[in-house]
C-alpha positions as CSV (number, residue, x, y, z in Angstrom):
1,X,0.0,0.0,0.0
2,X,0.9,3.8,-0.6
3,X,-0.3,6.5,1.7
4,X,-0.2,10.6,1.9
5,X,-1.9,13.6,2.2
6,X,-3.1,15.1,-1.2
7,X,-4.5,17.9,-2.0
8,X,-8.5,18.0,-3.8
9,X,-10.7,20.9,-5.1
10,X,-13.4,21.3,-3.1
11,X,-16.7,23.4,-2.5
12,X,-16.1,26.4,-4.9
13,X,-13.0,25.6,-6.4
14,X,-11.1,26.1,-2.4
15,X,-8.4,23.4,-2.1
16,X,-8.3,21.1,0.6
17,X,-6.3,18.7,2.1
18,X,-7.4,14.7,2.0
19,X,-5.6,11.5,2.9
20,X,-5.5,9.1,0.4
21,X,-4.6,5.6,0.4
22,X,-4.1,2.8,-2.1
23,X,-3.0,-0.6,-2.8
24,X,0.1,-1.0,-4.9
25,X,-0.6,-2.2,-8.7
26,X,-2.2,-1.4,-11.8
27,X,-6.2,-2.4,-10.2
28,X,-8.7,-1.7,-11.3
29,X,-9.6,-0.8,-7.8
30,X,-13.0,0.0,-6.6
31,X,-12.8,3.1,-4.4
32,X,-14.0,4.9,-1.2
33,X,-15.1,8.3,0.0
34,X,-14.6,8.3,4.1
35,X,-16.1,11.0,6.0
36,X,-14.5,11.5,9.5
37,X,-16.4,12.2,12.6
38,X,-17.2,15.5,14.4
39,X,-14.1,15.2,16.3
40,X,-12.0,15.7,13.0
41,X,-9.6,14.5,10.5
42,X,-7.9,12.4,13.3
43,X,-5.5,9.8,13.3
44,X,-8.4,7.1,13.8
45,X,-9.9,8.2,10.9
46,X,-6.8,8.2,8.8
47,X,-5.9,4.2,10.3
48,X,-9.9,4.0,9.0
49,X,-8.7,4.7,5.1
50,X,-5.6,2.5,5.2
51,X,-8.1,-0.5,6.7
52,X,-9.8,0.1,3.0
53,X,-6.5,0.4,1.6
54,X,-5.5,-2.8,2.9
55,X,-8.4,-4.1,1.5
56,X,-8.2,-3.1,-2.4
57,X,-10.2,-0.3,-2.3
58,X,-8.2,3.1,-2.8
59,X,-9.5,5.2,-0.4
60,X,-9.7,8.8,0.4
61,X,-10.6,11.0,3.1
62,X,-11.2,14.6,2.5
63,X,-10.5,16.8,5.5
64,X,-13.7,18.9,6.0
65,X,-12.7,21.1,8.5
66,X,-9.5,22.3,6.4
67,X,-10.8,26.1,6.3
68,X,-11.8,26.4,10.0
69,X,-7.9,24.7,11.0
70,X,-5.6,23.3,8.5
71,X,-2.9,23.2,10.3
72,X,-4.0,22.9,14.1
73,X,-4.8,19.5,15.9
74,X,-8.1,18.2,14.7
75,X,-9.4,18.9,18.2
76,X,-9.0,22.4,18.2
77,X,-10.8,22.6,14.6
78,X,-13.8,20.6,15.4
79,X,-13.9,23.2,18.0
80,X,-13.7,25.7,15.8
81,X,-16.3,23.9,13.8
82,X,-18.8,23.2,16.2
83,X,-19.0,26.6,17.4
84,X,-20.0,27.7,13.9
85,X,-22.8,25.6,14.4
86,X,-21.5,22.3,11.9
87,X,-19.9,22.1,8.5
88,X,-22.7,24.0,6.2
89,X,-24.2,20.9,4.1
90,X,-23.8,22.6,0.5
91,X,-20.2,23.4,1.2
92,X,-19.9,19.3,2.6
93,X,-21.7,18.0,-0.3
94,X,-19.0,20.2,-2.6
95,X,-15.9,18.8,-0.6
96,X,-17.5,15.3,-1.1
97,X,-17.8,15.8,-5.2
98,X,-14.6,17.0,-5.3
99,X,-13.3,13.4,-3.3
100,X,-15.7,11.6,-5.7
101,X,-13.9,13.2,-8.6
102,X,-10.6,13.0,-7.6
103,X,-10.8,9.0,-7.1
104,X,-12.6,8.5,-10.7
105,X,-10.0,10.4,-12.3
106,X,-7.2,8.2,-11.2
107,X,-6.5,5.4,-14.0
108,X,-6.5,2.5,-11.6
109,X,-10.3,3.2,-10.7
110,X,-12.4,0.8,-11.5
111,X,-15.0,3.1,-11.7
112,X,-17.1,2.6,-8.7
113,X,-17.3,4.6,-5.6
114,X,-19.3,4.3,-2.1
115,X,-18.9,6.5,0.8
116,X,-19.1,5.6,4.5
117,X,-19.2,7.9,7.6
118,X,-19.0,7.9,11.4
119,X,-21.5,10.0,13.7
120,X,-22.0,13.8,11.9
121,X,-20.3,11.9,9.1
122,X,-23.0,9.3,8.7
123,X,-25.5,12.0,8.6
124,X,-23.4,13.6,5.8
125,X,-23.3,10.2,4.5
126,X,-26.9,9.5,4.1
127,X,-27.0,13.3,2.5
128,X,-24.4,12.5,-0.4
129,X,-26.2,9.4,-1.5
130,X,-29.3,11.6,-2.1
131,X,-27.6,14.1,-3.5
132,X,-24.4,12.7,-5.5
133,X,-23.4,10.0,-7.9
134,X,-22.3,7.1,-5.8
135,X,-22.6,3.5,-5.9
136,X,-23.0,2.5,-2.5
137,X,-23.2,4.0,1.0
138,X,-22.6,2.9,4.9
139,X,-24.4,5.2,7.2
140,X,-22.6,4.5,11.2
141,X,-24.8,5.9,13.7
142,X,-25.6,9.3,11.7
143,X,-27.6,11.6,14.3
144,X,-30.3,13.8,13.2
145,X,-31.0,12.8,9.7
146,X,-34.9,12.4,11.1
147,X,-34.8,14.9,13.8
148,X,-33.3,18.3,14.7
149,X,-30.6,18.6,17.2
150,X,-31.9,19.3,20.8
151,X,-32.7,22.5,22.2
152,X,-29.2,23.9,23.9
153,X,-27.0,21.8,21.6
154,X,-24.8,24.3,19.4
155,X,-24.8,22.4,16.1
156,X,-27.5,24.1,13.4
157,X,-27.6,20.9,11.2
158,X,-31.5,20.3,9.7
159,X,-32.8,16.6,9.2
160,X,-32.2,15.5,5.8
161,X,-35.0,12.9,5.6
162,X,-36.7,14.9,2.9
163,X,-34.2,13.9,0.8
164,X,-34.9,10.0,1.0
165,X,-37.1,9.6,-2.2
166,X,-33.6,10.9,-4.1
167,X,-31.7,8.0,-2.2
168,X,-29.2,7.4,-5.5
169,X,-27.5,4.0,-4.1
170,X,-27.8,1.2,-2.0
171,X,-27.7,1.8,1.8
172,X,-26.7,0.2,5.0
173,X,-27.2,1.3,8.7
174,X,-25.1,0.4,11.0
175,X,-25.9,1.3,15.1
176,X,-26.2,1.0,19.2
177,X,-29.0,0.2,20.3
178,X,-27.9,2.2,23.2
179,X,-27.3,5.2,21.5
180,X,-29.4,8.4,22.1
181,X,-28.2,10.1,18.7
182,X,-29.6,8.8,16.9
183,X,-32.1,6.8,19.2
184,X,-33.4,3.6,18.1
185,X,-36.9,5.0,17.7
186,X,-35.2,7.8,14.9
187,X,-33.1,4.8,12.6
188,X,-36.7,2.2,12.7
189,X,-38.4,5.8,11.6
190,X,-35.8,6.7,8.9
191,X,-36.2,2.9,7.9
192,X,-39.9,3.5,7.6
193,X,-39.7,6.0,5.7
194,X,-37.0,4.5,3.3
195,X,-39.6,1.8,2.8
196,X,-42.2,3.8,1.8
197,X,-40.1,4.8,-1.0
198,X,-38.8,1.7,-2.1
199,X,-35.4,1.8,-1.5
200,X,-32.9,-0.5,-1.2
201,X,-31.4,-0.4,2.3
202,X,-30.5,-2.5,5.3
203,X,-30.5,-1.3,8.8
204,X,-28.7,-3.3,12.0
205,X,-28.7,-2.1,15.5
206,X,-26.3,-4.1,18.2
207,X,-27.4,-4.6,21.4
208,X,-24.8,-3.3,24.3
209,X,-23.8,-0.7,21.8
210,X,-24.1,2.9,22.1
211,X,-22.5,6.1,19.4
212,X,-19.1,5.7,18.5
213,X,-18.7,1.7,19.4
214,X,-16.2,1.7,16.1
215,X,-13.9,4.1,17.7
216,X,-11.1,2.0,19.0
217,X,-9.3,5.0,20.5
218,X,-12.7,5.6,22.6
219,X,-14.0,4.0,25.9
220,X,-17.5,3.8,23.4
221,X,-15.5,0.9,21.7
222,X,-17.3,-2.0,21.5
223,X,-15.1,-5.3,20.1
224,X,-18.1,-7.5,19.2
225,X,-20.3,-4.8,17.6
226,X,-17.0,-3.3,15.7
227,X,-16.2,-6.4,14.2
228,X,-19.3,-7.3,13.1
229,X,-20.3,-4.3,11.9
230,X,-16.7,-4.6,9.5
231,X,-17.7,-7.7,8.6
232,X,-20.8,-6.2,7.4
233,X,-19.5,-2.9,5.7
234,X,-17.0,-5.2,3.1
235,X,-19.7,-7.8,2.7
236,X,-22.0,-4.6,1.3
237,X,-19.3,-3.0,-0.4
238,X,-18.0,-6.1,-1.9
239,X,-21.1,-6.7,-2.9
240,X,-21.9,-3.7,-4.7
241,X,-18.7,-1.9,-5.7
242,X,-16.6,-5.2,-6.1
243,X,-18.6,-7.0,-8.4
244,X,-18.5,-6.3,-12.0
């Protein structure tokens, strides 16, 4: 595998940074869009895209919060971040096209791209496979993408379930049943909702799981649920992005 920090046009033209990852050869490789977590572009997130790397998927993750902190700890720009409320959704959905882009144009691209994202980032997740061209989609444990942020919590994010009738690719839902963002009661209504418009999804809550039970670096980690969850993510993305 090969590993760096690139740079990617983003939302109106503004250059970012991204970490990209690949296997070695000439592929074709099927590739993947990661979107971090509120706490940043972290080292976790980073050890996230070489996992896909390691994998055969070349794998990139665009660093949203570039323009609030390029250079500072990703702690001290999710701070930044947060107290502007979130990353704006149009300016996310620009970054994410421009990491789209960036991984079709490479000549070892098979072609096919999916995106997965972890806690603001499966929100933003469940957003760009309404909104942009991508093949498949993981969703882990997204909050608010059927409700609003509670009253006296600083992020300004709206739901995005109005979008689900443009849902573009297949999705899959992975989350703790003891989480309270989102709750269980918010993924079964987004999943009603996706059913009443026909789309092609699965949804999987683990019990003795709450938000974040991916994060290894986190006390939230949860081994079992983590490793069946990954099991799960390269059995849907093998499915649809491997596969001829």
């Amino acid at each position: 595998m090969m590993a760096e920090t690139v740079t990617i046009a983003g939302h109106g033209g503004d250059r970012i940074a991204a970490y990209f990852a690949r296997p070695l050869g000439p592929g074709p490789y099927p590739a993947v869009v990661v979107v971090h977590h509120m706490p940043g572009w972290d080292e976790a997130t980073k050890g996230i895209t070489l996992r896909f790397a390691s994998r055969g998927y070349a794998a990139i993750c665009p660093h949203l919060h570039y323009r609030e902190g390029g250079g500072s700890s990703p702690d001290d720009a999710a701070a930044a971040v947060r107290a502007r409320g979130g990353v704006p959704d149009e300016r996310f959905l620009g970054d994410a096209a421009g990491a789209i882009d960036y991984l079709r144009s490479l000549p070892y691209c098979s072609g096919k791209v999916g995106a997965i994202g972890y806690c603001s980032g499966g929100r933003q997740v469940f957003l760009a496979a309404c909104s942009l061209p991508l093949d498949a989609a993981v969703d882990c444990y997204g909050g608010f993408v059927a409700e609003s942020p509670p009253e006296g919590m600083p992020l300004r994010m709206a739901p995005v379930i109005d979008r689900a009738a443009d849902l573009r690719c297949p999705l899959l839902g992975l989350f703790g049943a003891e989480d309270s963002h989102p709750a269980p009661a918010e993924t079964r209504r987004t999943a009603e909702i996706l059913e009443q418009h026909r789309k092609a999804f699965e949804f999987h809550t683990f019990p003795g799981a709450g938000h974040g039970f991916f994060a290894t670096d986190r006390p939230s980690y949860r081994v079992e649920a983590a490793n069946q969850g990954w099991q799960r993510v390269f059995d849907w993305f093998g499915r649809h992005l491997a596969s001829a």
